[in-house]
VOPAGU-2260 file (C-alpha; in pm, 1 decimal, decimal comma):
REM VOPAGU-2260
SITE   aa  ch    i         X         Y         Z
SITE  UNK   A    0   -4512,6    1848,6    2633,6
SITE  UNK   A    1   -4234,2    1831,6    2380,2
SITE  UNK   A    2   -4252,5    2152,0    2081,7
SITE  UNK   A    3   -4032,5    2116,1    1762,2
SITE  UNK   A    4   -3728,1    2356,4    1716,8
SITE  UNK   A    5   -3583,8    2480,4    1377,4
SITE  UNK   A    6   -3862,4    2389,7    1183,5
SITE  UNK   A    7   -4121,2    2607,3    1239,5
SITE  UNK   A    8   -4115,8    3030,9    1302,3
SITE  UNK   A    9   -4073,0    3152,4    1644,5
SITE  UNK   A   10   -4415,0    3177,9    1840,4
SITE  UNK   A   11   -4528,8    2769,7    1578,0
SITE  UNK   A   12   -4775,5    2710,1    1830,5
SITE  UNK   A   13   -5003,3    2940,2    1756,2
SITE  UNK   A   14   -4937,3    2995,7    1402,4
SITE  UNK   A   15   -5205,4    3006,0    1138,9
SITE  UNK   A   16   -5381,9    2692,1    1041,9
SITE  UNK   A   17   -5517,5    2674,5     668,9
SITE  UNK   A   18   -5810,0    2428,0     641,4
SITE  UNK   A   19   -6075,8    2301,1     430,5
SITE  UNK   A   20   -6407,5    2259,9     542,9
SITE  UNK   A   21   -6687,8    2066,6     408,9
SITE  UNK   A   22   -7040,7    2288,6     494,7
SITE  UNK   A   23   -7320,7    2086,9     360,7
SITE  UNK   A   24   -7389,8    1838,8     123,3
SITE  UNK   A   25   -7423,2    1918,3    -237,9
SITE  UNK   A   26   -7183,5    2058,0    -526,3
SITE  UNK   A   27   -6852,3    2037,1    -442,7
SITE  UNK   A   28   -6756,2    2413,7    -594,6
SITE  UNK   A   29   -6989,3    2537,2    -324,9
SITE  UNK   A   30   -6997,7    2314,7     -19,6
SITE  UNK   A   31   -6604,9    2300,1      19,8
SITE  UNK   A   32   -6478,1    2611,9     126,6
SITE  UNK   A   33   -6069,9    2703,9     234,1
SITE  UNK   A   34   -6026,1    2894,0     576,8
SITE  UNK   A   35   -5815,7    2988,8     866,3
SITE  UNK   A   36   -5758,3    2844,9    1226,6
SITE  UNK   A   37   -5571,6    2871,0    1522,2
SITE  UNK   A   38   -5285,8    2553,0    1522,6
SITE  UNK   A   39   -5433,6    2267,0    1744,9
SITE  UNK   A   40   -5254,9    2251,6    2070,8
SITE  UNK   A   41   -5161,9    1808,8    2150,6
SITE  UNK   A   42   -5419,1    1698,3    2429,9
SITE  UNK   A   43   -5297,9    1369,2    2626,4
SITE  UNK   A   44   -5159,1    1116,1    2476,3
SITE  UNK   A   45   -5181,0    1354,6    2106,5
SITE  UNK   A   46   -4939,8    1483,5    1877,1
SITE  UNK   A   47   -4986,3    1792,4    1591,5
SITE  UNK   A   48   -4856,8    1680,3    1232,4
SITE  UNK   A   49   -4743,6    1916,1    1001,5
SITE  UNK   A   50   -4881,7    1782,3     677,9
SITE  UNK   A   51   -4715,2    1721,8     383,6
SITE  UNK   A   52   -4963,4    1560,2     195,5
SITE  UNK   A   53   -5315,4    1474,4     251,6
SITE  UNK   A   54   -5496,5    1220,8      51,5
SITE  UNK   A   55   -5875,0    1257,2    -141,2
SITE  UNK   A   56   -6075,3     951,7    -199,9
SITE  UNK   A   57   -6439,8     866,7    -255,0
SITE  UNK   A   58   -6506,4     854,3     120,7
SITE  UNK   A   59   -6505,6    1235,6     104,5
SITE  UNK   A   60   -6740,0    1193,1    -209,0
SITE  UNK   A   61   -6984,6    1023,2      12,3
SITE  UNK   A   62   -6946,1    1254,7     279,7
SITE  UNK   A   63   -7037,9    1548,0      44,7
SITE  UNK   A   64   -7323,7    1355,0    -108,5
SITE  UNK   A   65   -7451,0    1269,4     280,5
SITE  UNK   A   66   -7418,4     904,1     228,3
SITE  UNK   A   67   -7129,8     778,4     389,0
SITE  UNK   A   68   -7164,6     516,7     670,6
SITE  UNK   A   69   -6984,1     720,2     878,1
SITE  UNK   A   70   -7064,2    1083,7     888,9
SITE  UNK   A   71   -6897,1    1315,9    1143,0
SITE  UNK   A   72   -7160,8    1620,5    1121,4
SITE  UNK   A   73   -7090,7    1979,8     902,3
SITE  UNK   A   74   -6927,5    2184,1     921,4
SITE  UNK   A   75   -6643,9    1948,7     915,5
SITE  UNK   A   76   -6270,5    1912,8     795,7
SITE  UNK   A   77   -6291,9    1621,3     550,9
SITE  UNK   A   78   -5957,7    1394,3     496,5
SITE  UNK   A   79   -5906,2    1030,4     548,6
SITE  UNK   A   80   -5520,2    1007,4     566,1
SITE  UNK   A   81   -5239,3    1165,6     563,8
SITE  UNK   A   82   -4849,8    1244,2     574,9
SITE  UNK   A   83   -4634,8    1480,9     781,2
SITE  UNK   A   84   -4410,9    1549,7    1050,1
SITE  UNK   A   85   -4465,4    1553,3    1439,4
SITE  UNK   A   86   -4410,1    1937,5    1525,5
SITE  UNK   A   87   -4525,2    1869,0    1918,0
SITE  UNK   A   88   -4667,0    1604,9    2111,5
SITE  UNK   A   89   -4894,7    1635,0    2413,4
SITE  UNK   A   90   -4854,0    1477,1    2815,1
SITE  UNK   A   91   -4789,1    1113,2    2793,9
SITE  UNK   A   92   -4673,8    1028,4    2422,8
SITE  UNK   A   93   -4471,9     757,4    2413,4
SITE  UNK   A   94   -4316,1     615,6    2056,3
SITE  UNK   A   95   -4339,8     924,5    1862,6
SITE  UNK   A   96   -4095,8    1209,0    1896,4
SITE  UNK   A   97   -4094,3    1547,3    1711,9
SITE  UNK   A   98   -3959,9    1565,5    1414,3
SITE  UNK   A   99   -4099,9    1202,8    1307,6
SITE  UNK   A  100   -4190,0    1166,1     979,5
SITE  UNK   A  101   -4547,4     986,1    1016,0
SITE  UNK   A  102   -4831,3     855,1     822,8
SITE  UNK   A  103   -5183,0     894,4     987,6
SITE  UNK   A  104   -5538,3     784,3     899,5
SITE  UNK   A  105   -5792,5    1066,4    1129,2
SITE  UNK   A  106   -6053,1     950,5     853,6
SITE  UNK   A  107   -6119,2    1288,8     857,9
SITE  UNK   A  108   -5963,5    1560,9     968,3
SITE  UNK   A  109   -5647,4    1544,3     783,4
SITE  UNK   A  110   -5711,5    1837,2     484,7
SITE  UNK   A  111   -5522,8    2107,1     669,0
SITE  UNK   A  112   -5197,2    2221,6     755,5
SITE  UNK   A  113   -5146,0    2088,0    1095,9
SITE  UNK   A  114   -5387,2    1820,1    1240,9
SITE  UNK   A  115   -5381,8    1705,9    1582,1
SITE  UNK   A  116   -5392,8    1296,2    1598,0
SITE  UNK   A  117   -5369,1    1017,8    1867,6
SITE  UNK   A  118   -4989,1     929,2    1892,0
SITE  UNK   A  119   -5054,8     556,9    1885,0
SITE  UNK   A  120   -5206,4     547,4    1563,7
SITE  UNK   A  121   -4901,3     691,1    1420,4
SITE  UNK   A  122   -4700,0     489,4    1141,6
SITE  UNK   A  123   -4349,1     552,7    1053,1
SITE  UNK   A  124   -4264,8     692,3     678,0
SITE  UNK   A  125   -3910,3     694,6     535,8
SITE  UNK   A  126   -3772,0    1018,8     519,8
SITE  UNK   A  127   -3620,4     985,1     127,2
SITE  UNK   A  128   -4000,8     855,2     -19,3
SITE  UNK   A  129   -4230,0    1143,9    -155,2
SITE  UNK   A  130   -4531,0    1273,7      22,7
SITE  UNK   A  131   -4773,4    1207,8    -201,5
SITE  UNK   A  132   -4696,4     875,9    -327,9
SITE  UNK   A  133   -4658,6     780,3      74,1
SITE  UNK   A  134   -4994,8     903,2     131,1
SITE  UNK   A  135   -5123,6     698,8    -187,6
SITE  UNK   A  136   -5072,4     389,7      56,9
SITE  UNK   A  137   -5187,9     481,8     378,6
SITE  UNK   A  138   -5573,5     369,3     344,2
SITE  UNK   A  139   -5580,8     239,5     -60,0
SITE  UNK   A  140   -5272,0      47,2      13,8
SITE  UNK   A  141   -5351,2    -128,9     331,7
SITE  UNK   A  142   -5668,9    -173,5     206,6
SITE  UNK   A  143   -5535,6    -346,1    -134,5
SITE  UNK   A  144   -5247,2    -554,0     129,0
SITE  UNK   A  145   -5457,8    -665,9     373,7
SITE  UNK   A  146   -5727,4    -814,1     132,2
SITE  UNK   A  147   -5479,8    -994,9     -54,6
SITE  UNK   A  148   -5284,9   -1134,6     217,6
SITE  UNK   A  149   -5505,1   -1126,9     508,7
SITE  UNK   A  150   -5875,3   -1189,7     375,7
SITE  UNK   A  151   -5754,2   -1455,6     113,9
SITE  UNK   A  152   -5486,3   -1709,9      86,1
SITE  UNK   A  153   -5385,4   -1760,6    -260,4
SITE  UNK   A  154   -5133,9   -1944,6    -412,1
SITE  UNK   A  155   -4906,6   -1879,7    -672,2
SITE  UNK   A  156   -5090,9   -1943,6   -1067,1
SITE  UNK   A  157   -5469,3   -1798,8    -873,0
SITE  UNK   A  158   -5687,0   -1574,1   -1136,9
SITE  UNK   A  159   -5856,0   -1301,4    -964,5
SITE  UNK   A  160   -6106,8   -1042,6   -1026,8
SITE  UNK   A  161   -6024,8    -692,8    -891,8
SITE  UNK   A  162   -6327,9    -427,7    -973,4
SITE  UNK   A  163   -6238,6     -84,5   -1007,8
SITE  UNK   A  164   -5904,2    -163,5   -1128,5
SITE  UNK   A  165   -5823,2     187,1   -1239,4
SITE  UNK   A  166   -5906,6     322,4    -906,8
SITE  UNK   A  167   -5694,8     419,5    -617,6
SITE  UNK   A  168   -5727,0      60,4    -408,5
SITE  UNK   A  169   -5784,1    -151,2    -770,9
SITE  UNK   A  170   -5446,3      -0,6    -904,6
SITE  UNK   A  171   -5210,0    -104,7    -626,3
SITE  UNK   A  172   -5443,1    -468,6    -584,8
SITE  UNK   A  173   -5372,4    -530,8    -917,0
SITE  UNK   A  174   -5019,8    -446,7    -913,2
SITE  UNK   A  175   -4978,1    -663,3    -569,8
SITE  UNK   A  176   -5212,2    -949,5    -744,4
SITE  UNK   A  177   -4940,4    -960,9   -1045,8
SITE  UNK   A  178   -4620,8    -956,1    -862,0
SITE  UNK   A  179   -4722,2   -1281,3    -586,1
SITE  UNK   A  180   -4759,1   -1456,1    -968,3
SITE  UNK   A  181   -5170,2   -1411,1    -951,1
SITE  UNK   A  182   -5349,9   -1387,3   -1275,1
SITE  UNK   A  183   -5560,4   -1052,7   -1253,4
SITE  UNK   A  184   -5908,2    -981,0   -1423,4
SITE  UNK   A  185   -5944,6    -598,0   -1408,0
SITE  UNK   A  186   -6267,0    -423,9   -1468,9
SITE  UNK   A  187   -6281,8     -39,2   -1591,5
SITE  UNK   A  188   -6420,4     159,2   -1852,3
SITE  UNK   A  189   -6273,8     123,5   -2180,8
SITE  UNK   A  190   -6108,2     460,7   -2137,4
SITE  UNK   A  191   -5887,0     338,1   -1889,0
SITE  UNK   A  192   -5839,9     -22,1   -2016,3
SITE  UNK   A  193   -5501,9     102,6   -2128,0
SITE  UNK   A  194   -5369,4     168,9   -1792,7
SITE  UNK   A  195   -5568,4    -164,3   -1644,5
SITE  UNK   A  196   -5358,5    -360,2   -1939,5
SITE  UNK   A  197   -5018,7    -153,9   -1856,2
SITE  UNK   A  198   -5029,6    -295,0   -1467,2
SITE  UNK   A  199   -5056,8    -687,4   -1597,4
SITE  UNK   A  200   -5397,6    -742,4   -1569,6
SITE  UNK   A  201   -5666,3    -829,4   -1814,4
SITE  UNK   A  202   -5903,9    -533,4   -1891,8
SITE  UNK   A  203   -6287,5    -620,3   -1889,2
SITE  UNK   A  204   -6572,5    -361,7   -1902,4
SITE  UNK   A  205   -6733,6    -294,9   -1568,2
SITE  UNK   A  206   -7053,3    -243,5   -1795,5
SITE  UNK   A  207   -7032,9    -555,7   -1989,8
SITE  UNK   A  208   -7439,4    -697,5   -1975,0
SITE  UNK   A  209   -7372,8   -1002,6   -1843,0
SITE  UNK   A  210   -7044,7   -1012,6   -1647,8
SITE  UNK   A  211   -7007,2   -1318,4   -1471,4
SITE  UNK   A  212   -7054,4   -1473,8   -1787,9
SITE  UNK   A  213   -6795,4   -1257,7   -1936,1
SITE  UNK   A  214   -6543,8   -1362,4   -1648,9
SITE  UNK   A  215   -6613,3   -1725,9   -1719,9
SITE  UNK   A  216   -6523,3   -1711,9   -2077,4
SITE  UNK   A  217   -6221,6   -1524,4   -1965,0
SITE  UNK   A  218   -6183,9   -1831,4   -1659,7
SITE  UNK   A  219   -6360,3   -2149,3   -1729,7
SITE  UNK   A  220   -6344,2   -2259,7   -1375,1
SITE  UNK   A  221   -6429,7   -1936,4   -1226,6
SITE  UNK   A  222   -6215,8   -1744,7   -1033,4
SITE  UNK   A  223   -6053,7   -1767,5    -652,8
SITE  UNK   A  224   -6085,5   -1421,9    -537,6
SITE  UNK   A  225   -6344,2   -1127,8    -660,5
SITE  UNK   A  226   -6281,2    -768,7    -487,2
SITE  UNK   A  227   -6575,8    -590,4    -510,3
SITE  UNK   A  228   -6671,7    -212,8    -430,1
SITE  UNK   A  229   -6964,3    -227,9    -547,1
SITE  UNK   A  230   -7146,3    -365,5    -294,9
SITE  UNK   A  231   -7567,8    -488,2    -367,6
SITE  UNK   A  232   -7657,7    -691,1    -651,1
SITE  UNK   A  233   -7300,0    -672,7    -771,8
SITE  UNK   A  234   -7220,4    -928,6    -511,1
SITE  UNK   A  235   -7437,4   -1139,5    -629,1
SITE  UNK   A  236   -7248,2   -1111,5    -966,5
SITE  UNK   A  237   -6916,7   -1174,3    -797,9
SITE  UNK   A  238   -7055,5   -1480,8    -584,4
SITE  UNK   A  239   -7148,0   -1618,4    -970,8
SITE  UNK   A  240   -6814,9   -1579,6   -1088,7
SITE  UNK   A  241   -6632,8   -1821,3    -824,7
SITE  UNK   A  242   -6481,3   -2132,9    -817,8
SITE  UNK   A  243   -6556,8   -2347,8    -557,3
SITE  UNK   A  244   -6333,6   -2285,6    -237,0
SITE  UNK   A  245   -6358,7   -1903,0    -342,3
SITE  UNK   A  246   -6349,6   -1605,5    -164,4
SITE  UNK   A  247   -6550,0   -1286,0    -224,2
SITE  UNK   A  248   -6421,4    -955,2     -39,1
SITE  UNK   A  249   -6678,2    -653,6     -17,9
SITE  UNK   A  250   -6477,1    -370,6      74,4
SITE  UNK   A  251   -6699,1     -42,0     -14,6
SITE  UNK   A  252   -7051,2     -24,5    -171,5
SITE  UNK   A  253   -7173,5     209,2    -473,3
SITE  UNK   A  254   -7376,6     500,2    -362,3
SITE  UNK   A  255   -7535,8     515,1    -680,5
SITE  UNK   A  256   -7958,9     572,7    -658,3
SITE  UNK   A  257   -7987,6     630,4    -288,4
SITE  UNK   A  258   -8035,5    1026,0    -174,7
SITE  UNK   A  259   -7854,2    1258,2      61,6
SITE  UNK   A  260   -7888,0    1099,7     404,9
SITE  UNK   A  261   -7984,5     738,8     359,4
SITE  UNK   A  262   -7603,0     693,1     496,4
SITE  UNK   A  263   -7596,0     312,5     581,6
SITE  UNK   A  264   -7901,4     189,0     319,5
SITE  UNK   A  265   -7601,5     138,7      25,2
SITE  UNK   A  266   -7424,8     -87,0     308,7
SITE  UNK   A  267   -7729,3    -282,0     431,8
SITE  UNK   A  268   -7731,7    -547,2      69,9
SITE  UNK   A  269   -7372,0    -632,3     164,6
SITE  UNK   A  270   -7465,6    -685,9     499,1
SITE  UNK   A  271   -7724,7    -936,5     464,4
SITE  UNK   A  272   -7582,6   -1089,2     195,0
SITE  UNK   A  273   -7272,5   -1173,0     403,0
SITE  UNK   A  274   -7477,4   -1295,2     688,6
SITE  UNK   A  275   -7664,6   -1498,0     489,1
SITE  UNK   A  276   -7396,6   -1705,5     255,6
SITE  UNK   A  277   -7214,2   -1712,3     610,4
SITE  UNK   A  278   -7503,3   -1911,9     719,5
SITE  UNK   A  279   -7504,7   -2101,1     414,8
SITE  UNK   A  280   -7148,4   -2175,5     426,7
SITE  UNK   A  281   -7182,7   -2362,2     748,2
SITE  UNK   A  282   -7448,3   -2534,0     670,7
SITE  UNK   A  283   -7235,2   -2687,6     377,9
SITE  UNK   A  284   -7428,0   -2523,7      84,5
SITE  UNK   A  285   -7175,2   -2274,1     -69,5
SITE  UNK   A  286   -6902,8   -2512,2    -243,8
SITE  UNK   A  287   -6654,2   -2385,8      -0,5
SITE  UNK   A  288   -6725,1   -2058,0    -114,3
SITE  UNK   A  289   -6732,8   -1752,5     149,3
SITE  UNK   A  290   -6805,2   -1373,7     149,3
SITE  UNK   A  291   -6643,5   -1138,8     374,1
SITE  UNK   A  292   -6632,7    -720,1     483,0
SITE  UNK   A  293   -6350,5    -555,8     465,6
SITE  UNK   A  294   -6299,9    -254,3     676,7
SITE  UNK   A  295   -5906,0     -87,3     743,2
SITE  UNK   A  296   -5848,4      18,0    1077,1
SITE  UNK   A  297   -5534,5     172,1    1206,5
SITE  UNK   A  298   -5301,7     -82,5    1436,3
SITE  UNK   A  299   -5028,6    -312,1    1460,8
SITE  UNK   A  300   -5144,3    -451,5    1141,7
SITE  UNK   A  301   -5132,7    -136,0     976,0
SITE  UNK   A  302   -4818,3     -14,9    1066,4
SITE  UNK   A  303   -4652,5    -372,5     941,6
SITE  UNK   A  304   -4849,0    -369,5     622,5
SITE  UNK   A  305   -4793,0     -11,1     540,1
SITE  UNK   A  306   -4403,2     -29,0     599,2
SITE  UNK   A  307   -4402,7    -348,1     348,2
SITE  UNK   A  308   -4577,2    -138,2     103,0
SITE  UNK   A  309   -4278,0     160,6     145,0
SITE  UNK   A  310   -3996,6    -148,4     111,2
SITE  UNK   A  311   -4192,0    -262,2    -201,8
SITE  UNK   A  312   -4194,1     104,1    -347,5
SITE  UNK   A  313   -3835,1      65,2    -290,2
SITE  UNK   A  314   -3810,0    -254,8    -446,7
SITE  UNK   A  315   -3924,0     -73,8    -767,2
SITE  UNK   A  316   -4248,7    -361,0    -715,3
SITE  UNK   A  317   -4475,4     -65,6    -641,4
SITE  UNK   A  318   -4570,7     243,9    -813,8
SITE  UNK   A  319   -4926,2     415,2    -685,1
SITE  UNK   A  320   -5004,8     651,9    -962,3
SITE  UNK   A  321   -5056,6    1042,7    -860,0
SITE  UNK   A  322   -5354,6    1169,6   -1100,7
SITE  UNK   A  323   -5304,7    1536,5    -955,9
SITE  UNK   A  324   -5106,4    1731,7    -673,9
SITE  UNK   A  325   -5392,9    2011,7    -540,1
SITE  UNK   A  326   -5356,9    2292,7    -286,5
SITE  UNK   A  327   -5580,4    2322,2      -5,0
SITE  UNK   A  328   -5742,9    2584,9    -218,6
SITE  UNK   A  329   -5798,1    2290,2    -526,5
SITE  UNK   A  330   -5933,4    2038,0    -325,0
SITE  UNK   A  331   -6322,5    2120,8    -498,9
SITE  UNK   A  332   -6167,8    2051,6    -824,6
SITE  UNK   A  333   -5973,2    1714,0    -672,1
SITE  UNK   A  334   -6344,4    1648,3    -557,2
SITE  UNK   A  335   -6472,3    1728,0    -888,3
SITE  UNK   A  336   -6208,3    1441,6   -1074,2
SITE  UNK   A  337   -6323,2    1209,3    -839,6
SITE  UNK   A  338   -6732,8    1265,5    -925,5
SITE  UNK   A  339   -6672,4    1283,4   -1291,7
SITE  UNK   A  340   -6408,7     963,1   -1284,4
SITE  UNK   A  341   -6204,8    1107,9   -1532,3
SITE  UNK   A  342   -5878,5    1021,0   -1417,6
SITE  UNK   A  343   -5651,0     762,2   -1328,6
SITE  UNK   A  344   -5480,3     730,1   -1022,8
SITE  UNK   A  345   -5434,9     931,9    -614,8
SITE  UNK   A  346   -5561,6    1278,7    -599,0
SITE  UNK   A  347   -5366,6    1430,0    -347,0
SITE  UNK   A  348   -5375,6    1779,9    -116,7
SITE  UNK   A  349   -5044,7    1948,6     -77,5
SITE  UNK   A  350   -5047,4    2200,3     235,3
């Protein structure tokens, strides 16, 4: 077992841990509560991360409405990803050393001041970028990379349609789309069209009555790529929308309707629907069009795609923007942004 030196007070180890803990499902001011906790101790093959930064997203808005595919049962520390150093790793680490600076993605687990993680899954972070933008990329990031270079392949001159464009994946998709030379569609409310327009992309209202028709106005032909969050009947809408040899990419599906513990019913439309044009498209019936599920997972993809997001942050390509920097203690009211959709941008824990 290796332990940090210099960074942490004498007797680190078994220093406090502050956490947040989801209880139950329900209103955010009441079912996410701040608390103390011994500091995990590394297991095999596990290091503890002092966090820096820890991000919020709308999987945690799921998770407090009991509807997200995934739900590890409450009480619970939410927290998809996160930032921070390796204080101490546990028997049989290799690759990681303390004092690391390291990105993570627990899926949850990560809203507290020291989380104990597998070491594999560990990415590297440069040690000049800032915690919160870092964490910014960790899961929206990938997730924006990989659909754009690994679930399409589009050249140069391509028009696009990126839903949610305002949102934490939609922002850094759209500013990805623009710089390979892709024409972006956007979709937002008109509040944030501003900020859709400011990245390079065409603003379009997400509520507009008849949107694919919308779209094709906007591209005669239809377009070669629609990334959709949506999920149910809006896939249907994105199929509409494009041209033949097209790609649709369902990455996430809108909760919107279903009640507190139907957790995979919002999932099952994009399910079928996948299976189904799949079917289709090999039976020749689709144009060349295809529809595929996106899910980010941590591994050697990862790690390569999130350390070409940091060198295009670098590159001054990239800016992921931070709509507020919360305590532990704030993360209801980070929660509460999130529900309301008042904001543009990362909300993001600081420890």
């Amino acid at each position: 077992m290796s332990l940090e030196t210099g960074t942490e007070p004498a007797g680190a180890s078994t220093a406090v841990n502050v956490r947040v803990r989801m209880t139950g499902s329900g209103e955010p001011e009441a079912a996410i509560v701040t608390d103390d906790g011994p500091r995990p101790t590394p297991g095999r093959g596990k290091a503890v991360v002092r966090v820096e930064a820890a991000g919020v997203s709308f999987a945690e808005v799921q998770m407090l409405q009991n509807l997200h595919p995934f739900p590890p049962r409450f009480p619970f520390v939410p927290g998809y990803d996160l930032v921070g150093r390796v204080v101490e790793t546990g028997p049989d680490v290799t690759g990681v050393s303390v004092g690391d600076r390291v990105a993570a993605m627990p899926r949850h687990g990560a809203w507290q001041r020291y989380v104990e993680t597998p070491a594999k899954t560990l990415a590297a972070v440069p040690e000049h970028l800032d915690a919160a933008l870092a964490v910014a990329l960790v899961t929206n990031g990938v997730t924006a990379y990989q659909m754009l270079h690994r679930s399409t392949s589009l050249r140069r001159g391509a028009t696009v349609l990126v839903h949610g464009a305002s949102g934490g994946v939609g922002m850094v998709l759209t500013q990805l789309a623009v710089h390979q030379g892709l024409r972006v569609i956007g979709t937002a409310s008109p509040a944030k069209h501003d900020a859709v327009s400011a990245l390079g992309a065409e603003p379009l209202d997400y509520r507009t009555p008849d949107l694919p028709r919308a779209v094709r106005e906007l591209a005669p032909g239809g377009v070669q790529a629609v990334f959709d969050h949506i999920g149910g009947r809006g896939l249907d809408a994105g199929w509409a929308m494009l041209a033949d040899k097209g790609t649709l990419v369902s990455f996430d599906s809108s909760v919107a309707g279903y009640e507190g513990g139907q957790w995979f019913r919002p999932h099952v439309p994009a399910l079928r629907r996948t299976g189904a044009r799949w079917i289709a498209r090999r039976l020749g019936l689709t144009r060349g069009r295809r529809q595929s599920m996106y899910y980010v997972k941590p591994g050697e993809h990862f790690n390569t795609d999130l350390a070409a997001l940091y060198r295009l942050v670098d590159e001054g390509v990239l800016t992921p923007p931070i709509a507020g920097r919360h305590p532990l203690a704030g993360a209801p009211a980070a929660v509460r942004a999130l529900l309301e959709g008042s904001t543009v941008g990362k909300h993001v824990l600081i420890p």
